[in-house]
C-alpha positions in Angstrom: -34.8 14.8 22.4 -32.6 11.8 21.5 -33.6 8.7 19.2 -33.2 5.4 21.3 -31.5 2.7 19.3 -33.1 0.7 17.1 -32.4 -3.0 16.5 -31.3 -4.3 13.9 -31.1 -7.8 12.0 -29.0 -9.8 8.9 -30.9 -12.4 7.2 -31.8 -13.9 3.5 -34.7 -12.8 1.3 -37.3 -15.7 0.8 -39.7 -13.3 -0.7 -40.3 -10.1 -3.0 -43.4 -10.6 -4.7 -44.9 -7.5 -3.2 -45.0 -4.2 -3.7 -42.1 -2.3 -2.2 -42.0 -5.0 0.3 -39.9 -7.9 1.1 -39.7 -11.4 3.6 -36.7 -11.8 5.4 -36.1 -14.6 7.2 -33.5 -14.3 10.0 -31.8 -17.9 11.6 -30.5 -18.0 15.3 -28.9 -20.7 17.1 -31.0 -21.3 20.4 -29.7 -23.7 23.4 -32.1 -26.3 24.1 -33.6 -25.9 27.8 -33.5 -29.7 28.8 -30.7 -31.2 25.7 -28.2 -28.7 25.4 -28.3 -29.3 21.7 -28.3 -26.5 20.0 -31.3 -25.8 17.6 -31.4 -23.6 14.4 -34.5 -21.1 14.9 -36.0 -18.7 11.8 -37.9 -16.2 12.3 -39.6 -13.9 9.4 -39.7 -10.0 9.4 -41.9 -8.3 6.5 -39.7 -5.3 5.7 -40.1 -2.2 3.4 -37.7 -1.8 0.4 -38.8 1.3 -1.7 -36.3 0.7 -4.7 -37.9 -2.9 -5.0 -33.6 -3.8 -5.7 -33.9 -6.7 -3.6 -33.9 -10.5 -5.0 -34.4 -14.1 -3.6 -31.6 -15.2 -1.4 -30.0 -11.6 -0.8 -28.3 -11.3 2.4 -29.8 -7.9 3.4 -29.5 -5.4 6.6 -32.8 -4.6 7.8 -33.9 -2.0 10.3 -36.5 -1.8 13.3 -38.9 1.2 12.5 -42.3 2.7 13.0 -45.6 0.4 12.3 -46.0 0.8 8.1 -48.8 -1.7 7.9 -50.2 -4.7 10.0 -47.4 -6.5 9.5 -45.0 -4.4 8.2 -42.5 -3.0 10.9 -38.8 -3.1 9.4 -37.2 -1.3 6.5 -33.9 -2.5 4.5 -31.2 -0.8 5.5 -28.6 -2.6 2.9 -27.8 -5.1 0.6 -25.1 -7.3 2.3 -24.7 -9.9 -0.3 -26.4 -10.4 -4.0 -27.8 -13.9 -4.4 -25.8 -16.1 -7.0 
């Protein structure tokens, strides 16, 4: 039986002060319905990074997987870009 894809996201690292764990915050540009101006949306994934490599303001890969915890339901795939 074959995997179905799983989606996956680019965004920065605003948080690693957990264990094995890291907040990602992903931005989009979304159309507004009614101005046509387009607005900058963030949206935060809680991701599992084992090595615990992962810094502040990384640019980082992450992955969709299975549920890890309540919250927890992405997993770093790769560090993109180290933060200055």
């Amino acid at each position: 039986m074959e995997r179905n894809l799983r989606k996956e996201r680019i965004g920065v690292v605003v948080s690693n002060k957990m264990e094995k764990t890291i907040v990602v915050a992903v931005a989009r540009k979304v159309k507004h319905p009614i101005y046509g101006k387009f607005v900058n949306k963030t949206t935060k994934f809680v991701a599992e990074s084992l090595d615990e490599t992962c810094r502040e303001g990384d640019t980082v890969r992450i992955m969709e997987t299975r549920p890890l915890s309540k919250t927890k339901r992405w997993r770093l795939v790769q560090i993109i870009e180290r933060a200055k």
